[in-house]
Biopython code that builds the backbone (N, CA, C, O; Angstrom):
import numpy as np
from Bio.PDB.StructureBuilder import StructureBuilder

atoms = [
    (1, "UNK", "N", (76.127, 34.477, -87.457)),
    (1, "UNK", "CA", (74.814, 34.231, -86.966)),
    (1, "UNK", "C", (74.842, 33.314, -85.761)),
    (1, "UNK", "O", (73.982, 33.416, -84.887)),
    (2, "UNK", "N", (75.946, 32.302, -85.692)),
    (2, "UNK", "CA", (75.987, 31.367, -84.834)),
    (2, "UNK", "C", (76.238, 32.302, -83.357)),
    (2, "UNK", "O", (75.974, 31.906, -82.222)),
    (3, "UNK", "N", (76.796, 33.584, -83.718)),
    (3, "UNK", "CA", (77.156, 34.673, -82.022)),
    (3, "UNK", "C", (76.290, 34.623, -81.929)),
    (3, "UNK", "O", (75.921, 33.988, -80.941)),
    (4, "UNK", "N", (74.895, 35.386, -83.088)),
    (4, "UNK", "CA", (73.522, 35.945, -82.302)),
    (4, "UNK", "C", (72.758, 34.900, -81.789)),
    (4, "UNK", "O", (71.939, 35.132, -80.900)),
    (5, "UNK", "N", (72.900, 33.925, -82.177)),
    (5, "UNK", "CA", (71.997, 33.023, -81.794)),
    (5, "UNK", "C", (72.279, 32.536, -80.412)),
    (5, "UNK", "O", (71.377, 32.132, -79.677)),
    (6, "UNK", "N", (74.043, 32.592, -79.918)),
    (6, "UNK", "CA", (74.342, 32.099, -78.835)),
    (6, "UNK", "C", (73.700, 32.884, -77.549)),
    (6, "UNK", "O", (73.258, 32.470, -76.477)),
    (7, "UNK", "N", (73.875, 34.546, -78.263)),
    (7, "UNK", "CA", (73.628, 35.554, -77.128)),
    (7, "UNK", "C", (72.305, 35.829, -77.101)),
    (7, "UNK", "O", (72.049, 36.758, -76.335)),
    (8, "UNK", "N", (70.941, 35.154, -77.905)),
    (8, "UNK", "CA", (69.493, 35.536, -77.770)),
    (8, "UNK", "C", (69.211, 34.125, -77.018)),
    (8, "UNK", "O", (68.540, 34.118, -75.986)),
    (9, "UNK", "N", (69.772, 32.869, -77.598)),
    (9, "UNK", "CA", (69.142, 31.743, -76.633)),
    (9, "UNK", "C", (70.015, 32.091, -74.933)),
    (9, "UNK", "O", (69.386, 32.405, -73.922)),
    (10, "UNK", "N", (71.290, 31.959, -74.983)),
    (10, "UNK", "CA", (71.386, 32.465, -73.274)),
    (10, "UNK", "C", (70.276, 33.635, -72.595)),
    (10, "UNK", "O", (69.781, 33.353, -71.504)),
    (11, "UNK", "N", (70.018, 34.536, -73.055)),
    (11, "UNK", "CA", (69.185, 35.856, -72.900)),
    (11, "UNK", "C", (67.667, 34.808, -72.319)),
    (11, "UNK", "O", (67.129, 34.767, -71.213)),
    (12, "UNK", "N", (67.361, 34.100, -73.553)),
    (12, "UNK", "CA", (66.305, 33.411, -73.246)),
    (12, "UNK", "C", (66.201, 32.273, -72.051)),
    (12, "UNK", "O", (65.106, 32.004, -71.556)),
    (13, "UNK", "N", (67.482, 31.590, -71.602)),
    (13, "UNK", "CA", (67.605, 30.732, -70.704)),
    (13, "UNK", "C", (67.542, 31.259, -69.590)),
    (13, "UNK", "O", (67.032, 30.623, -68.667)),
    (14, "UNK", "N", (68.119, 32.752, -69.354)),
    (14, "UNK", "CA", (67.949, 33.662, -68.266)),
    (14, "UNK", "C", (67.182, 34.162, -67.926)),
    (14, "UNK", "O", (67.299, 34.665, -66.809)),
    (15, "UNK", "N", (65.783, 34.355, -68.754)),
    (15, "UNK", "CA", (64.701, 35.005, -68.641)),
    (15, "UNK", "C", (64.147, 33.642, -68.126)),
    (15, "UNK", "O", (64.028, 33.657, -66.901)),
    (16, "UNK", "N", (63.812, 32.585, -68.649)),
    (16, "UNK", "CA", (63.484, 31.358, -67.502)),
    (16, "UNK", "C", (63.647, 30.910, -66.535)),
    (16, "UNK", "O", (62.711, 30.617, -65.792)),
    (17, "UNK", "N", (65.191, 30.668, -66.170)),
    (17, "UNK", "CA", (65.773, 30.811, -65.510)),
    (17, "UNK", "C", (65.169, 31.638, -64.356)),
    (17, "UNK", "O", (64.833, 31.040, -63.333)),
    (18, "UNK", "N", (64.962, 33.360, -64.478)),
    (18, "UNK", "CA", (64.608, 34.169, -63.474)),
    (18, "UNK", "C", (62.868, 33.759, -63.131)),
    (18, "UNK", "O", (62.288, 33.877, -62.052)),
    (19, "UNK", "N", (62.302, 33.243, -64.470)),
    (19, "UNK", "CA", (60.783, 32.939, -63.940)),
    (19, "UNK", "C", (60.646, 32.206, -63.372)),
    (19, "UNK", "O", (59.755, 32.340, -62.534)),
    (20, "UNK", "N", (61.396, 30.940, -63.404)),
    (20, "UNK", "CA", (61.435, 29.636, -62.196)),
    (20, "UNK", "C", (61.590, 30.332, -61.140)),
    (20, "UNK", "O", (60.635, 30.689, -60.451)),
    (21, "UNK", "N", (63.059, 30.670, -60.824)),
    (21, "UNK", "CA", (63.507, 31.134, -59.465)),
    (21, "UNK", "C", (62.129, 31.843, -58.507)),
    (21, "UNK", "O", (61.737, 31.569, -57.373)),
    (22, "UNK", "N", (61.631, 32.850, -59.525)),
    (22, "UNK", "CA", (60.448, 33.500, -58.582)),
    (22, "UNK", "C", (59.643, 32.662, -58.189)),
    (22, "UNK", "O", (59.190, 32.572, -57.047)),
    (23, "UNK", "N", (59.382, 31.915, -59.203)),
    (23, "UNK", "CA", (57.705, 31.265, -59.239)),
    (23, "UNK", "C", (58.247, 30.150, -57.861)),
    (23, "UNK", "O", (57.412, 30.168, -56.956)),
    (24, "UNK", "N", (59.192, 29.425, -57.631)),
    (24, "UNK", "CA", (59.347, 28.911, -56.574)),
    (24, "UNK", "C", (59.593, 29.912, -55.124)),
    (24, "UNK", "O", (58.994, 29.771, -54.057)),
    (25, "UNK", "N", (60.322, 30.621, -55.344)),
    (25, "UNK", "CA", (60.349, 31.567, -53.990)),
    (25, "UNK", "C", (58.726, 31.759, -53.810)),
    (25, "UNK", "O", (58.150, 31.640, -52.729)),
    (26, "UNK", "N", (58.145, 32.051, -54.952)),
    (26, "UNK", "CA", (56.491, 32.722, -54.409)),
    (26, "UNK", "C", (55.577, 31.381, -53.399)),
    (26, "UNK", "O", (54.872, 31.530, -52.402)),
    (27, "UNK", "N", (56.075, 29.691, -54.396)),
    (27, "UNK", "CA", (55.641, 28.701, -53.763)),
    (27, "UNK", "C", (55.840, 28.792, -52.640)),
    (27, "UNK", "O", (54.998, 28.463, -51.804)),
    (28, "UNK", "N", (57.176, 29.330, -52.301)),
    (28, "UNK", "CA", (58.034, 28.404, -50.997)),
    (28, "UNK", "C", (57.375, 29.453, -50.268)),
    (28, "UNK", "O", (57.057, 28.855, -49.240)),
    (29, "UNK", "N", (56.967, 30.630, -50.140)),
    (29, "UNK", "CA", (56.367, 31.663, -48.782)),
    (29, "UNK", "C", (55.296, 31.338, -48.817)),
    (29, "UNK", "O", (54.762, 31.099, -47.735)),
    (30, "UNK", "N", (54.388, 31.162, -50.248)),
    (30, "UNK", "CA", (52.934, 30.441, -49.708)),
    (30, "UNK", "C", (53.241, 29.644, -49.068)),
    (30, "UNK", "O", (52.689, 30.017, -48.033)),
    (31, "UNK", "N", (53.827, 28.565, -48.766)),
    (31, "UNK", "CA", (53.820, 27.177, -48.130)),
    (31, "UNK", "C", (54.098, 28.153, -46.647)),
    (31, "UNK", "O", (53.222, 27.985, -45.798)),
    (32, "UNK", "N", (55.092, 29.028, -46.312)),
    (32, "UNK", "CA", (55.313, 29.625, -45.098)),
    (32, "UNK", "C", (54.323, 30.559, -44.531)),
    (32, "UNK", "O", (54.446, 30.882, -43.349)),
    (33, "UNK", "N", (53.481, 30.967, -45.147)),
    (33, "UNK", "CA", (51.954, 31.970, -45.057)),
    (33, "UNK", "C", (50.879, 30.628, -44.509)),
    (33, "UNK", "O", (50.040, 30.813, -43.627)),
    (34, "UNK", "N", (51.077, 29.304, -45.191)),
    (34, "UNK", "CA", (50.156, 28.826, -44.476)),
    (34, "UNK", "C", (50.203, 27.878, -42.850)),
    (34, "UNK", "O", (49.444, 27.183, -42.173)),
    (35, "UNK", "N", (51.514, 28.361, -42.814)),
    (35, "UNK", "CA", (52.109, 27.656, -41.715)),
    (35, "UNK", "C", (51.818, 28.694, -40.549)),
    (35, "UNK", "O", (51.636, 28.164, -39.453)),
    (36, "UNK", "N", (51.746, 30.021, -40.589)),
    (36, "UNK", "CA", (51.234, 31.067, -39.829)),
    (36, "UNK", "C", (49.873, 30.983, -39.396)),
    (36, "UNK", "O", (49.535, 31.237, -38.240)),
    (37, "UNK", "N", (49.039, 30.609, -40.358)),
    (37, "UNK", "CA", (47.751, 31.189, -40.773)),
    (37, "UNK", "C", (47.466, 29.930, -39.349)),
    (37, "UNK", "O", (46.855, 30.165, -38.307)),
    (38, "UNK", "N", (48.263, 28.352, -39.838)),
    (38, "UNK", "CA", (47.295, 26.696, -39.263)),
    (38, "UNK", "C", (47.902, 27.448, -37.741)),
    (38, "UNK", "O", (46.997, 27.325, -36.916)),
    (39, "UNK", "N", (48.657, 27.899, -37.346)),
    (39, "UNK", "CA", (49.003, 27.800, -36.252)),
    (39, "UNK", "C", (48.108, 28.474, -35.182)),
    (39, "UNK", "O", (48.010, 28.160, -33.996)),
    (40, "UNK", "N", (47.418, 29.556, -35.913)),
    (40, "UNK", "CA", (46.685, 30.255, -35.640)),
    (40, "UNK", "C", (45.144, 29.950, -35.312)),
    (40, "UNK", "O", (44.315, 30.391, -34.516)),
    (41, "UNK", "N", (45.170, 28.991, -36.302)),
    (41, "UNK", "CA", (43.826, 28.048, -36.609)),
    (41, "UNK", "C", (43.046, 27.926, -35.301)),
    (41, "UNK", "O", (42.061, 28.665, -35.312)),
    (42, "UNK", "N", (43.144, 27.434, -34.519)),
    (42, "UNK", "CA", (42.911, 26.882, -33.329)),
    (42, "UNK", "C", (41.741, 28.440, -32.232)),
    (42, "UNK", "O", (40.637, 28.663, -31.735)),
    (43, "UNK", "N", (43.183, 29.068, -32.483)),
    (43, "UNK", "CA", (42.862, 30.065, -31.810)),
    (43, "UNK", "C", (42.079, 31.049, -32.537)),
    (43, "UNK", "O", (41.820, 32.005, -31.807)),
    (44, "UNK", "N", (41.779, 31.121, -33.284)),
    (44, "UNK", "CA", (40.476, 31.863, -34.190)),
    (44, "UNK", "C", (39.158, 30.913, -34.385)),
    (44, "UNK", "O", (38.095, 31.376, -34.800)),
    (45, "UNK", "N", (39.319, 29.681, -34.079)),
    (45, "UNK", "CA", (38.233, 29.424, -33.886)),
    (45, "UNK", "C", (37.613, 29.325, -32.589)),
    (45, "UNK", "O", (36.407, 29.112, -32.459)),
    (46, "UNK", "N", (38.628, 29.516, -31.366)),
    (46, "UNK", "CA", (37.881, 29.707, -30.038)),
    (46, "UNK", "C", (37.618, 30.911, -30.333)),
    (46, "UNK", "O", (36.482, 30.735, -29.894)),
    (47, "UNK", "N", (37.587, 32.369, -30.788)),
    (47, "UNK", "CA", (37.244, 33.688, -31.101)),
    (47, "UNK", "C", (36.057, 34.013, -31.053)),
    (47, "UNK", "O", (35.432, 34.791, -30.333)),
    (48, "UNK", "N", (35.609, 32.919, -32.429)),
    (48, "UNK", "CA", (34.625, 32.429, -32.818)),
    (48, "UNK", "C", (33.350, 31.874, -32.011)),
    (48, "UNK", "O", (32.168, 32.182, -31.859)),
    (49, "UNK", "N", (34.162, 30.977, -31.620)),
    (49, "UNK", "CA", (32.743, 30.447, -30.861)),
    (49, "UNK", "C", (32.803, 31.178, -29.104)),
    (49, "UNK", "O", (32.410, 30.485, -28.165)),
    (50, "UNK", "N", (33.177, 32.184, -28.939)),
    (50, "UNK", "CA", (33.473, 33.004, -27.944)),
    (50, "UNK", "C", (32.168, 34.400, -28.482)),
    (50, "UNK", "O", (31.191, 34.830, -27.868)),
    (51, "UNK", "N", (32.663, 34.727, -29.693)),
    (51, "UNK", "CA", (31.483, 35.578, -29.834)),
    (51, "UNK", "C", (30.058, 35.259, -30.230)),
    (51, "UNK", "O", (29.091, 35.985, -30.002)),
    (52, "UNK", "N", (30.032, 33.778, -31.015)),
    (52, "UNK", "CA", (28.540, 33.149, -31.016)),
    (52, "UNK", "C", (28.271, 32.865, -30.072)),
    (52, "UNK", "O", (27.064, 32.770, -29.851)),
    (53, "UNK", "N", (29.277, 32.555, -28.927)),
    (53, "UNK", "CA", (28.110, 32.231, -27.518)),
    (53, "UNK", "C", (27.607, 33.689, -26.542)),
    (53, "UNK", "O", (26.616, 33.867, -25.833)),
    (54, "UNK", "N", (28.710, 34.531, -26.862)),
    (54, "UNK", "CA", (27.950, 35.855, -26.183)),
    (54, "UNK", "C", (27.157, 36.422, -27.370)),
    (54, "UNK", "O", (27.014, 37.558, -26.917)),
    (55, "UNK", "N", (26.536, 36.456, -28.566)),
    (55, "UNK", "CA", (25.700, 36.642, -29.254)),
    (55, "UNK", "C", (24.407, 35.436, -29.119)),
    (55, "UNK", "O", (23.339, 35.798, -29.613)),
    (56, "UNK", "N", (24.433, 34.304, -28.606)),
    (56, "UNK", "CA", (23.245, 33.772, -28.126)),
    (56, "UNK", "C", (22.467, 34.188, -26.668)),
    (56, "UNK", "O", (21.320, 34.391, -26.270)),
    (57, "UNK", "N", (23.812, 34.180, -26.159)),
    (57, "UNK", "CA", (23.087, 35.017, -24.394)),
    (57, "UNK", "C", (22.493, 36.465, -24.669)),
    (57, "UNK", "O", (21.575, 36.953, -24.010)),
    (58, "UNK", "N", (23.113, 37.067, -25.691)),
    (58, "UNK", "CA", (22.269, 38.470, -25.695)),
    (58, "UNK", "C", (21.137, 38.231, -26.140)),
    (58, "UNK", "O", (20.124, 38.445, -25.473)),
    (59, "UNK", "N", (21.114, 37.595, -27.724)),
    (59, "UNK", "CA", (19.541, 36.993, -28.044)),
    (59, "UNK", "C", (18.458, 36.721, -27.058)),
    (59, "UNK", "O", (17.451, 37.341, -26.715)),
    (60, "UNK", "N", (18.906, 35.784, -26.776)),
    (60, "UNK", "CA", (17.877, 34.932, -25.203)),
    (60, "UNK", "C", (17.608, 36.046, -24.154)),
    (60, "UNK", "O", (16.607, 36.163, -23.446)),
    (61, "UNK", "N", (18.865, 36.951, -24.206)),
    (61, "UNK", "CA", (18.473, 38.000, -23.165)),
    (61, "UNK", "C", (17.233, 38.954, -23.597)),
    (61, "UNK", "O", (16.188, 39.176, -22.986)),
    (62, "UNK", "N", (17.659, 39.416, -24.772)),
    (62, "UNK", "CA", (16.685, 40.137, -25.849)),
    (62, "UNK", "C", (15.261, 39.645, -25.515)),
    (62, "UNK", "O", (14.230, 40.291, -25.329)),
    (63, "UNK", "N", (15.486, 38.381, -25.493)),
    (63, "UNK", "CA", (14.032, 37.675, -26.096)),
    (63, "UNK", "C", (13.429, 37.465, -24.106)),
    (63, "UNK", "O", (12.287, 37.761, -23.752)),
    (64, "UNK", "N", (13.929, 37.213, -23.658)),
    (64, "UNK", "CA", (13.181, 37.550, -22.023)),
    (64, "UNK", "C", (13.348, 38.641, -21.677)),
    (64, "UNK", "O", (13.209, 38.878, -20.477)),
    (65, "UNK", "N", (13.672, 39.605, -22.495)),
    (65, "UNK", "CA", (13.571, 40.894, -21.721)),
    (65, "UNK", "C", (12.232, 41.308, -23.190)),
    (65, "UNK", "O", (12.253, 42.472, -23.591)),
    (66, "UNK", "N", (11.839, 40.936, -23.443)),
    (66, "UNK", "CA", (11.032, 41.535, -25.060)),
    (66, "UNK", "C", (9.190, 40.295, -23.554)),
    (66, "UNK", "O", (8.156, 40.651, -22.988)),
    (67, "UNK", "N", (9.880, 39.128, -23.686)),
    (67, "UNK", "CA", (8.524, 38.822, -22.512)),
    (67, "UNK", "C", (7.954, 39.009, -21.443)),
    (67, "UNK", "O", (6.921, 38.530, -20.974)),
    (68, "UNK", "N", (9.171, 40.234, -20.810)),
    (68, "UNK", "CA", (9.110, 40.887, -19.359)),
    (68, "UNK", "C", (8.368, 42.350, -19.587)),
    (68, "UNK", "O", (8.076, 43.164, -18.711)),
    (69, "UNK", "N", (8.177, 42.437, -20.824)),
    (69, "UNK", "CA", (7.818, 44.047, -21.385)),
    (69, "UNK", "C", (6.202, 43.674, -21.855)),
    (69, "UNK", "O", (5.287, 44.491, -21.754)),
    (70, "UNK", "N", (6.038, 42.299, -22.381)),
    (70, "UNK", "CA", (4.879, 42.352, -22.997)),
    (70, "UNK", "C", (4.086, 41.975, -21.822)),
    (70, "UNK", "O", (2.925, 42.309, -21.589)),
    (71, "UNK", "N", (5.075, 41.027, -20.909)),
    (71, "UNK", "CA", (4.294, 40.986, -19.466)),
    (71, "UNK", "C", (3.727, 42.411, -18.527)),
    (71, "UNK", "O", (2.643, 42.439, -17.943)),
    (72, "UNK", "N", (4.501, 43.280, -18.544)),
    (72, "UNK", "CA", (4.477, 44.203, -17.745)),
    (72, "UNK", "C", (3.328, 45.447, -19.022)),
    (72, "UNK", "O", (2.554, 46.231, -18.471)),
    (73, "UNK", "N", (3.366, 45.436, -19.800)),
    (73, "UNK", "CA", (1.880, 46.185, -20.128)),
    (73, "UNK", "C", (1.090, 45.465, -20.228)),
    (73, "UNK", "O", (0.166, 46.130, -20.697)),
    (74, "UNK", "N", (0.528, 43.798, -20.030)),
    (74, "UNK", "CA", (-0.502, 43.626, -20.031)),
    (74, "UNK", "C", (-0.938, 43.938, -18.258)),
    (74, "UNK", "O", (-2.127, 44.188, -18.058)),
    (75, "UNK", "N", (-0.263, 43.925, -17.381)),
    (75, "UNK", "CA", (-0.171, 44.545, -16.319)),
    (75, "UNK", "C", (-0.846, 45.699, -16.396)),
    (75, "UNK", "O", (-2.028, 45.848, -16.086)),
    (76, "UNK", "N", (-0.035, 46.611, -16.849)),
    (76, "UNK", "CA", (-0.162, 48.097, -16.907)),
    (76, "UNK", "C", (-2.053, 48.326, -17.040)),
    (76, "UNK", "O", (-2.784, 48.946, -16.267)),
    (77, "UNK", "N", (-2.409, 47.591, -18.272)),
    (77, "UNK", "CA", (-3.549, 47.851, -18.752)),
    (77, "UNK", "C", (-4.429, 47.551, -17.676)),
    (77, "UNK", "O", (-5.244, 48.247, -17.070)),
    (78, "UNK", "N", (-3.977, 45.997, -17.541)),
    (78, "UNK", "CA", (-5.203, 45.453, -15.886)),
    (78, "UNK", "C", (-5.301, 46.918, -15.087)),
    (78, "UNK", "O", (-6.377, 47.464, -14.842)),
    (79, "UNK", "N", (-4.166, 47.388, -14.772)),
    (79, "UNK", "CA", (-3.774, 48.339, -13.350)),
    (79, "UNK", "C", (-5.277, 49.802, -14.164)),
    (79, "UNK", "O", (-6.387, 50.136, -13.748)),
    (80, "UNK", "N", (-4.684, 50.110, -15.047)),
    (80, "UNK", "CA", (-5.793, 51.392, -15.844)),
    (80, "UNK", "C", (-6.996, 50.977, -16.169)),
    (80, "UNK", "O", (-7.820, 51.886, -16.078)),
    (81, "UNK", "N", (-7.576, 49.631, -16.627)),
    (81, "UNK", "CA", (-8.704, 49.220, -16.389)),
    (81, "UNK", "C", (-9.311, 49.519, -14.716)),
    (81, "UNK", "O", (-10.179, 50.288, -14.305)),
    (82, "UNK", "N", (-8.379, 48.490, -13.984)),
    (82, "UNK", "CA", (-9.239, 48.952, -12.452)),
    (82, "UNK", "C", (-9.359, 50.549, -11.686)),
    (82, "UNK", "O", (-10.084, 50.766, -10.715)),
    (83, "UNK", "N", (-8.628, 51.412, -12.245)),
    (83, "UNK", "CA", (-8.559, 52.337, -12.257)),
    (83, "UNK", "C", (-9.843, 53.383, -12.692)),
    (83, "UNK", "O", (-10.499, 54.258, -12.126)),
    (84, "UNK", "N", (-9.807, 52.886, -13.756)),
    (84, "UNK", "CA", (-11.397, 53.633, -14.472)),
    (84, "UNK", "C", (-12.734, 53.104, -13.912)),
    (84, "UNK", "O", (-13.801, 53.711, -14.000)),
    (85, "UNK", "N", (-12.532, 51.765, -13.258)),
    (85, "UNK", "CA", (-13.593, 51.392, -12.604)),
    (85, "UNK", "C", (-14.010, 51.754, -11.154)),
    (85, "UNK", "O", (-15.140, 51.687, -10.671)),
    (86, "UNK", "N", (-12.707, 52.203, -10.487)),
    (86, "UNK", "CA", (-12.303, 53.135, -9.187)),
    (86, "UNK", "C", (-12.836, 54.209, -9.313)),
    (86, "UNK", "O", (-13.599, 54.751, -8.514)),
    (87, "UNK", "N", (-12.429, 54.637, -10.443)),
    (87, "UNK", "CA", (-12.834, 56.174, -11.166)),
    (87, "UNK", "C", (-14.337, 56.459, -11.236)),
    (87, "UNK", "O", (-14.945, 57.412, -10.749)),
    (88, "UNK", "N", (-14.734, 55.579, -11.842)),
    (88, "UNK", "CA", (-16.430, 55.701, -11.902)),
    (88, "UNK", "C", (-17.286, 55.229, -10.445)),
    (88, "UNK", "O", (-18.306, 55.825, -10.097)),
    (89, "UNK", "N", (-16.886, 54.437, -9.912)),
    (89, "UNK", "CA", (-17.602, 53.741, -8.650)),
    (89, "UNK", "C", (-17.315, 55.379, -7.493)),
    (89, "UNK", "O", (-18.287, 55.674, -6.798)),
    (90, "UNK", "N", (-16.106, 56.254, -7.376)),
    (90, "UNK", "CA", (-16.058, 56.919, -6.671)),
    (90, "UNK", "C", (-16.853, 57.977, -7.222)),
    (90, "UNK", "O", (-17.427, 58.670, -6.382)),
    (91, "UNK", "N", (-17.117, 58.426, -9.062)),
    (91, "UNK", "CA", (-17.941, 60.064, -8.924)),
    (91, "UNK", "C", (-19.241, 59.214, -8.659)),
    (91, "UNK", "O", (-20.070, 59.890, -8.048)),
    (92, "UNK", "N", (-19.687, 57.876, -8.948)),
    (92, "UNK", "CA", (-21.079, 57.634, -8.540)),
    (92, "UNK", "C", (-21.432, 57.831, -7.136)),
    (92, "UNK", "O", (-22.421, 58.511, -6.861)),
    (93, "UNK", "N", (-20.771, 57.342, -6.296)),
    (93, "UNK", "CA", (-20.849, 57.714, -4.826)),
    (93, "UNK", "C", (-20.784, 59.373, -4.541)),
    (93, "UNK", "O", (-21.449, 59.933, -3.669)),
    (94, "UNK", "N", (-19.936, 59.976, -5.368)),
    (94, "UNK", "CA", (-19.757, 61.237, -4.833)),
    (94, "UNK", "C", (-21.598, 61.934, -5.635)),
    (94, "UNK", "O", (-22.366, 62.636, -4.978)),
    (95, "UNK", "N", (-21.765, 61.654, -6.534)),
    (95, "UNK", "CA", (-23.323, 62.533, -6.956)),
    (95, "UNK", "C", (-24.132, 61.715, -5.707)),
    (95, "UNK", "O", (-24.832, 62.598, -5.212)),
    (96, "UNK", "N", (-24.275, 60.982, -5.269)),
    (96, "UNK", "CA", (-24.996, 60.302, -4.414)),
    (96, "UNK", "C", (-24.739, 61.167, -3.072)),
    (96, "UNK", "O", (-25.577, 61.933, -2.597)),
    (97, "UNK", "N", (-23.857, 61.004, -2.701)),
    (97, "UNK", "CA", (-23.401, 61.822, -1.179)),
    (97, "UNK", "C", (-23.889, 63.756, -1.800)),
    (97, "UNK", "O", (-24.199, 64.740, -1.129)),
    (98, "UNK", "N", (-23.798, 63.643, -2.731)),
    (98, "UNK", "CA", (-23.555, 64.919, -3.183)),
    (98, "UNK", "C", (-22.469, 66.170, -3.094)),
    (98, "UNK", "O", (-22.526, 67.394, -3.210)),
    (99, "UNK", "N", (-21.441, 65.169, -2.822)),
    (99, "UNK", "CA", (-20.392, 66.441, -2.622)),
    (99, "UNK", "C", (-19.945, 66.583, -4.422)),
    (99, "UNK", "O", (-20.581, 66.472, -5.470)),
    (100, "UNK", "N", (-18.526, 66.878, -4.070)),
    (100, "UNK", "CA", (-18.018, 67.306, -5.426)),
    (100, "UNK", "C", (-17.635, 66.030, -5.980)),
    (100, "UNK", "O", (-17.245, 65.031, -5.375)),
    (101, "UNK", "N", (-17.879, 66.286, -7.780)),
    (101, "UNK", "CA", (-17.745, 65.293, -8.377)),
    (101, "UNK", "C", (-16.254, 65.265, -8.596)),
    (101, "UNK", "O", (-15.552, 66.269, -8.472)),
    (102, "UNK", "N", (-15.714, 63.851, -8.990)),
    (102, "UNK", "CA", (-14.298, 63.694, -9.211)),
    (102, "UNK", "C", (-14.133, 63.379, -10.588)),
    (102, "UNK", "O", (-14.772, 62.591, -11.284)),
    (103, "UNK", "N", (-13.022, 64.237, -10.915)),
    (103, "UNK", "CA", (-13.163, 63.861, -12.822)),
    (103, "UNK", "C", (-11.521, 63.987, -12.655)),
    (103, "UNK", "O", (-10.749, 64.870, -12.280)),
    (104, "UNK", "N", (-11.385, 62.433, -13.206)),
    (104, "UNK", "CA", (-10.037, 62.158, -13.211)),
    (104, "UNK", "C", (-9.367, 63.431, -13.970)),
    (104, "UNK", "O", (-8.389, 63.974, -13.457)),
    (105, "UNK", "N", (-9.931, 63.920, -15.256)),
    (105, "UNK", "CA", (-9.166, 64.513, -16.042)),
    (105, "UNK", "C", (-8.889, 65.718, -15.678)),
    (105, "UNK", "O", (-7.995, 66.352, -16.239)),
    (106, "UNK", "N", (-9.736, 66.304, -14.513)),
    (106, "UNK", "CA", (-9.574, 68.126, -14.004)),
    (106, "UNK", "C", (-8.043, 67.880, -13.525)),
    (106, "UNK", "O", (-7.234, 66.962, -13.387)),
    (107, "UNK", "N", (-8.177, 69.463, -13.337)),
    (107, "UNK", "CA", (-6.622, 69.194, -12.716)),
    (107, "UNK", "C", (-6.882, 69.986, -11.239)),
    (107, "UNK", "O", (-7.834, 70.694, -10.912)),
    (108, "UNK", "N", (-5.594, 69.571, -10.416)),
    (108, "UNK", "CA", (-5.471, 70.349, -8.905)),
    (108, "UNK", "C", (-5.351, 71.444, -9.057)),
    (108, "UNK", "O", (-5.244, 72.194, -8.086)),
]
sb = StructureBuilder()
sb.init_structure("model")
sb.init_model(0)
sb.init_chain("A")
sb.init_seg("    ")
for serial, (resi, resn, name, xyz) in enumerate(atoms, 1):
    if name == "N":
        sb.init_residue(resn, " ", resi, " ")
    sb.init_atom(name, np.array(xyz, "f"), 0.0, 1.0, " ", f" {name:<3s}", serial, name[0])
structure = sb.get_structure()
């Protein structure tokens, strides 16, 4: 009994044995994975603030080009308001003169 016992506890010292060995190799490349990653560090965070600052200029762009639009139809409307008032002041003159009336909506 004293063989089996010699050849199941070695068996068993070897099976530890092999779980240490890994479990440190696995430590020792994490420790080398994060030595990649810090070096890198630096330069992923200029990335970073490289694309939040061209994602604020588009915003801001967005947003004055969104006040150049709401500017330009309140425009528009002034322009078609004076228009309809053009519109009417000229068929009133024209029944007056009596020629032909002008109706924006006929066609040429």
């Amino acid at each position: 009994m004293s063989e089996a016992f010699k050849y199941i506890a070695g068996f068993i010292t070897a099976v530890i044995g092999a779980w240490g060995t890994v479990w440190l190799q696995r430590a020792k490349n994490q420790g080398n994975n994060e030595n990649i990653y810090a070096e890198h560090t630096e330069e992923l965070f200029r990335r970073i603030d490289k694309l939040t600052t061209d994602l604020e200029k588009r915003t801001q762009e967005r947003d004055d080009l969104k006040e150049q639009v709401l500017s330009l139809k309140g425009q528009v409307r002034n322009l078609e308001i004076k228009i309809d008032k053009l519109s009417q002041e000229f068929n009133e003159e024209s029944k007056n003169d009596g020629s032909e009336k002008y109706d924006k909506n006929s066609k040429d």
